[in-house]
C-alpha positions in Angstrom: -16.8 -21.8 -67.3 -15.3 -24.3 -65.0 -12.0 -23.8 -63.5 -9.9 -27.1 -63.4 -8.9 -28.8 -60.8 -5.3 -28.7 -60.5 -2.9 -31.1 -58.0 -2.4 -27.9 -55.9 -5.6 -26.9 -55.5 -6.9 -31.0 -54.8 -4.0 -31.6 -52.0 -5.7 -28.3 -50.8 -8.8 -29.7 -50.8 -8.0 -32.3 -49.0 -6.0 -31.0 -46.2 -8.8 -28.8 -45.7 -11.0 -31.7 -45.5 -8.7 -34.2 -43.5 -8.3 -31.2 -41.1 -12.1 -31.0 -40.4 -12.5 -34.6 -39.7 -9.6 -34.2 -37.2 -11.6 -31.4 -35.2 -14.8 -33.2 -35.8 -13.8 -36.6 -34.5 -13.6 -35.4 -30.8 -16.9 -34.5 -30.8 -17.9 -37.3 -32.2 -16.0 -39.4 -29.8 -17.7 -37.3 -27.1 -21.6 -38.7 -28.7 -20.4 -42.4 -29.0 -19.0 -42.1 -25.5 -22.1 -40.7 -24.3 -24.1 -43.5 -25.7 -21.7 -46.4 -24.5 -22.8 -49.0 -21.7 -20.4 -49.0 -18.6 -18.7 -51.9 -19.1 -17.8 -51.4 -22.7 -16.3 -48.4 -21.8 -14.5 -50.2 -19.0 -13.0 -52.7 -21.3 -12.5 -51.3 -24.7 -12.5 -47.6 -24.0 -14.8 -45.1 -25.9 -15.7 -45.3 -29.4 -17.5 -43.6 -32.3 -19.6 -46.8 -33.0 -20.1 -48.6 -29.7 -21.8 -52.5 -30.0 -24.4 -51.9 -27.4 -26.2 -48.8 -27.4 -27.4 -46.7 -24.2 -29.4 -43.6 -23.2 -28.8 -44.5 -19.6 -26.3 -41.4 -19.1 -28.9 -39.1 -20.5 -31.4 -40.9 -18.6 -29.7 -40.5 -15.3 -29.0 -36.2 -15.7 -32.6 -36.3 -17.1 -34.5 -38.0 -14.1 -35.2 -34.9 -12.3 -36.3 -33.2 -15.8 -37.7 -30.2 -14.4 -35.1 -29.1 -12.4 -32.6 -29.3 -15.6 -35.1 -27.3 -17.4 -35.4 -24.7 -15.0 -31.4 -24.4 -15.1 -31.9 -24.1 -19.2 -34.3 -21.4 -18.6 -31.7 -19.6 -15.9 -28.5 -20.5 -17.8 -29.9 -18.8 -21.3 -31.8 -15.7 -19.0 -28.3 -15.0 -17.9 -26.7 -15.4 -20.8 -28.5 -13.5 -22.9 -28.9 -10.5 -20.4 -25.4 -11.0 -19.0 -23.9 -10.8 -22.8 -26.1 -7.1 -23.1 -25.5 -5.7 -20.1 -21.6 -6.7 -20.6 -21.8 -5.3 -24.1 -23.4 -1.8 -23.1 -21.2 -1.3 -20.1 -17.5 -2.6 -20.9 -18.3 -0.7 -24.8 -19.5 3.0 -22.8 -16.3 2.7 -20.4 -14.4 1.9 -23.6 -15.6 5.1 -25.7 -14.9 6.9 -22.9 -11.8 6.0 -23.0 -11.1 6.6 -26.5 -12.2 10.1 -26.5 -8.5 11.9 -26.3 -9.0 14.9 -25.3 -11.1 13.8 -21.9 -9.7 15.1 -18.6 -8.0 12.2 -16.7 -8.2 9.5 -19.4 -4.6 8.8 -18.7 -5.6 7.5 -14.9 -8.8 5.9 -15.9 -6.4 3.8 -18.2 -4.2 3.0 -15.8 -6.8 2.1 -13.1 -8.6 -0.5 -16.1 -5.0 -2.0 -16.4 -4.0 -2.1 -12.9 -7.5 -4.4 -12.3 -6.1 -6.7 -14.6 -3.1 -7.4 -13.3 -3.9 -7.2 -9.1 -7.4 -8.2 -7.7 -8.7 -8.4 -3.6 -8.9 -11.8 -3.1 -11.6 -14.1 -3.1 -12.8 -13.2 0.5 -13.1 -9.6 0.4 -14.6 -10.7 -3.4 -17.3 -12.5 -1.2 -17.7 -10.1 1.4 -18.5 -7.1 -1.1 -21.1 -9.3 -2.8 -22.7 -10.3 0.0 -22.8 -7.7 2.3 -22.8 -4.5 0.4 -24.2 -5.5 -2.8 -26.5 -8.0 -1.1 -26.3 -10.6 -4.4 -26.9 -13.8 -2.6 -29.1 -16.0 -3.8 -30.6 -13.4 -6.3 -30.3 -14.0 -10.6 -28.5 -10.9 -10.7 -25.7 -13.1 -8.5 -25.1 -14.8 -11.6 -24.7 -11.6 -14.1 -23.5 -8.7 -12.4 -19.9 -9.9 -10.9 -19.1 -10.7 -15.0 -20.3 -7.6 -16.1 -17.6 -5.8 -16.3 -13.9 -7.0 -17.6 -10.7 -5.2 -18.2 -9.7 -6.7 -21.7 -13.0 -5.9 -23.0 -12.6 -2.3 -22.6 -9.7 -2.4 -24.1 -10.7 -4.5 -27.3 -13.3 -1.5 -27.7 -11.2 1.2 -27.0 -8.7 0.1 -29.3 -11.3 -0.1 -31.8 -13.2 2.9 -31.3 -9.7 5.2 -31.7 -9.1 3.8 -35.1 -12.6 5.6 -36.1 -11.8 9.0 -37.5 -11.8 11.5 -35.0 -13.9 14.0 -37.6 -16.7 11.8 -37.7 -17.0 12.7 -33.9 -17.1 16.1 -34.5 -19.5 16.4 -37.4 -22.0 14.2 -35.4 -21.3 16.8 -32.4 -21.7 19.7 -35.0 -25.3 18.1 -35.7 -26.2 18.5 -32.0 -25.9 14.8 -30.9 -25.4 14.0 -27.8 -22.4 12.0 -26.5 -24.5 8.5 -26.1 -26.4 9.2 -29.3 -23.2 9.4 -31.1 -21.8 6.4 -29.3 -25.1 3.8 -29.9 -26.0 5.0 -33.4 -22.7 5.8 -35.0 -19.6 3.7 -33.3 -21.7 1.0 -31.8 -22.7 0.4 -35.6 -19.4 0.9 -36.6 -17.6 -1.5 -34.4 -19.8 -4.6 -35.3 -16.3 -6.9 -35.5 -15.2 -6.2 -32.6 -18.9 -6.4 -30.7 -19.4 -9.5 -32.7 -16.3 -10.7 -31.1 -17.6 -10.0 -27.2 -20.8 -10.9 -27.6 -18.9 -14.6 -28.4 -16.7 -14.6 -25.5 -19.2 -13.4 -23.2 -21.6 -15.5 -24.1 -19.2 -18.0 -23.4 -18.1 -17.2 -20.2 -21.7 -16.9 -19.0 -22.8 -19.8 -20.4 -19.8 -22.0 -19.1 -20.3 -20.5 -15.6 -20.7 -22.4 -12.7 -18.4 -20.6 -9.8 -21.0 -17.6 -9.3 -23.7 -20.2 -8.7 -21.1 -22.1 -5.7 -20.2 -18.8 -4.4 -23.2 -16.9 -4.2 -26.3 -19.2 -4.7 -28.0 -21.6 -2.1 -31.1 -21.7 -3.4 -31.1 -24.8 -5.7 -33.7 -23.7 -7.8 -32.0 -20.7 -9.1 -29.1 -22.6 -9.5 -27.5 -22.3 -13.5 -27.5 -25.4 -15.2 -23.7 -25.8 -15.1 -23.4 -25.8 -11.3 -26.6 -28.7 -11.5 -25.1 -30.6 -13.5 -21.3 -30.3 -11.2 -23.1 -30.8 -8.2 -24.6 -34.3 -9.9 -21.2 -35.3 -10.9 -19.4 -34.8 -7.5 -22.7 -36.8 -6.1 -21.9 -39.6 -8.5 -18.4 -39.6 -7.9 -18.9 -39.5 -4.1 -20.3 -42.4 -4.4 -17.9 -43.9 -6.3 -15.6 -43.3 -3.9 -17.6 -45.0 -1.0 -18.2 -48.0 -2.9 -14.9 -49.1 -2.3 -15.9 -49.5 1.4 -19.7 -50.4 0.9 -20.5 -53.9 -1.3 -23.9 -52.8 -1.6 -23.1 -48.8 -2.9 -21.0 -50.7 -5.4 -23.7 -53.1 -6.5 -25.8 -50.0 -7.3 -23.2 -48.2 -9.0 -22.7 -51.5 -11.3 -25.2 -49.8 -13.6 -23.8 -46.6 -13.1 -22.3 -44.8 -16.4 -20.1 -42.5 -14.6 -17.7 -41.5 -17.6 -21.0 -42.1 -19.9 -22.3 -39.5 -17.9 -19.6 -37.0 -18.2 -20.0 -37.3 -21.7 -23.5 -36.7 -21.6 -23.1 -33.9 -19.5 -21.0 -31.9 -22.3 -23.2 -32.7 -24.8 -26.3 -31.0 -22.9 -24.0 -28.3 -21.9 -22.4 -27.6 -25.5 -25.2 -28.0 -27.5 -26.7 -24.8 -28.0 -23.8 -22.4 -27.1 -22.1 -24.3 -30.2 -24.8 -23.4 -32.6 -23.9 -19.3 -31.9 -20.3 -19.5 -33.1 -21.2 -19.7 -37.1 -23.0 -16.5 -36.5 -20.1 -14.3 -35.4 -17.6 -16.1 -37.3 -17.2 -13.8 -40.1 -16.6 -11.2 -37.7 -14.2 -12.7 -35.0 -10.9 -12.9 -36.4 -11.7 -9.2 -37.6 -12.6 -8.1 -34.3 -10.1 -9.6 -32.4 -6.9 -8.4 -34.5 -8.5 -4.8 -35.2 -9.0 -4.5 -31.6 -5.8 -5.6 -30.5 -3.3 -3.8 -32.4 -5.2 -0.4 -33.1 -4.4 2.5 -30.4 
């Protein structure tokens, strides 16, 4: 039987739906932008619908299409072994930490905490990445200085002390080992909360292109962020001599240079975007379980 639909429920309905359009039209303004000539967008500002459509953005970051591809192919390698790595490491450090009756957990806290709060510096940052871990111009530059981070640990931690402390001991009664009981019994357990760093990892390595200026010369290891920056400050170096050249600012006539910053986040935000509906179910979980519990 069908439930009717009562004034309530329709002014629900569509504030839902106005609200959606709201978030929605950003992006959208983003594509149209992306697809506007230069002068358009000079005179009328960006639209939705623009009157004279252009690819000319998309053709510019696309000219040197194997370099961009190569940065795809780097950008998702260390995302996707980035977001594991960080997910295994920060999610041992926090069942460790959870465990109450381990010998110094109190000062392993406190050291976790204190990192958040007070760091070195950027040079002595540089120095042990360079000299001691020897990560320059290597892929693991891009993963390894993320691995590890502070509220993570604590997300998990949180979570993994709100699991019953008997269903610790009647896995240890069994004989299993401490990371037996951690990847086949809490790991499994904590799926929110994972689902919820997996996102924001993902993120952050995806969205990353510091490690890449810091710690990567080599242009053709380079993520696809830090290709795409170093194409933008190129364009808007330009754009910056033209005012004293007539014949840079002939050439950059053509030029979209806010087309192109359009562009540029829809290449970038394109598939990132597409792993959000997977983990939604379980972020808000994650996020408040991990938070308040401990």
């Amino acid at each position: 039987m069908k439930e009717k639909m009562t004034v309530g429920r329709f002014f629900v309905y569509l504030f839902v739906i106005v609200f959606s359009l709201a978030c929605l039209y950003p992006f959208l303004m983003v594509i149209g932008g992306s697809l506007m000539t230069n002068s358009e967008a000079t005179t009328e500002g960006f639209k939705i619908f623009p009157k004279e459509i252009t690819f000319a953005s998309y053709k510019m970051l696309l000219a040197n299409g194997k370099l961009i591809l190569n940065g795809y192919k780097i950008t998702v390698f260390v995302t996707v072994v980035g977001t594991f790595c960080s997910i295994i490491v920060n999610g041992m450090m926090g069942y460790v930490l959870s465990r109450k009756k381990m010998a110094g957990r109190k000062v392993m806290n406190i050291y976790v905490l204190i990192t958040m709060l007070f760091n070195g510096g950027m040079v002595p940052w540089y120095m042990i990445c360079t000299q001691y871990l020897h990560l320059k111009n290597t892929i693991w530059a891009l993963i390894l200085p993320m691995v590890v981070n502070a509220w993570y640990i604590f997300l998990i931690r949180n979570y993994f002390s709100g699991i019953p402390e008997e269903l610790w001991e009647s896995a240890k009664l069994d004989g299993a080992s401490e990371f037996k009981i951690f990847y086949k019994i809490y790991l499994i357990l904590a799926k929110p909360v994972i689902a919820t760093i997996v996102l924001f990892a993902a993120l952050g390595y995806w969205n990353d292109w510091w490690l890449g200026l810091m710690l990567m010369e080599d242009t053709s290891r380079q993520p696809l962020q830090m290709l795409l920056r170093t194409m933008m400050s190129n364009i808007q170096f330009l754009q910056t001599m033209s005012q004293q050249s007539s014949e840079v600012q002939a050439m950059l006539a053509s030029v979209p240079g806010d087309g192109v910053k359009m562009a540029m986040v829809i290449i970038t935000t394109g598939p990132i975007i597409l792993l959000y509906p997977f983990l939604q179910k379980y972020f808000m979980k994650g996020i408040m379980v991990g938070a308040v519990k401990g």
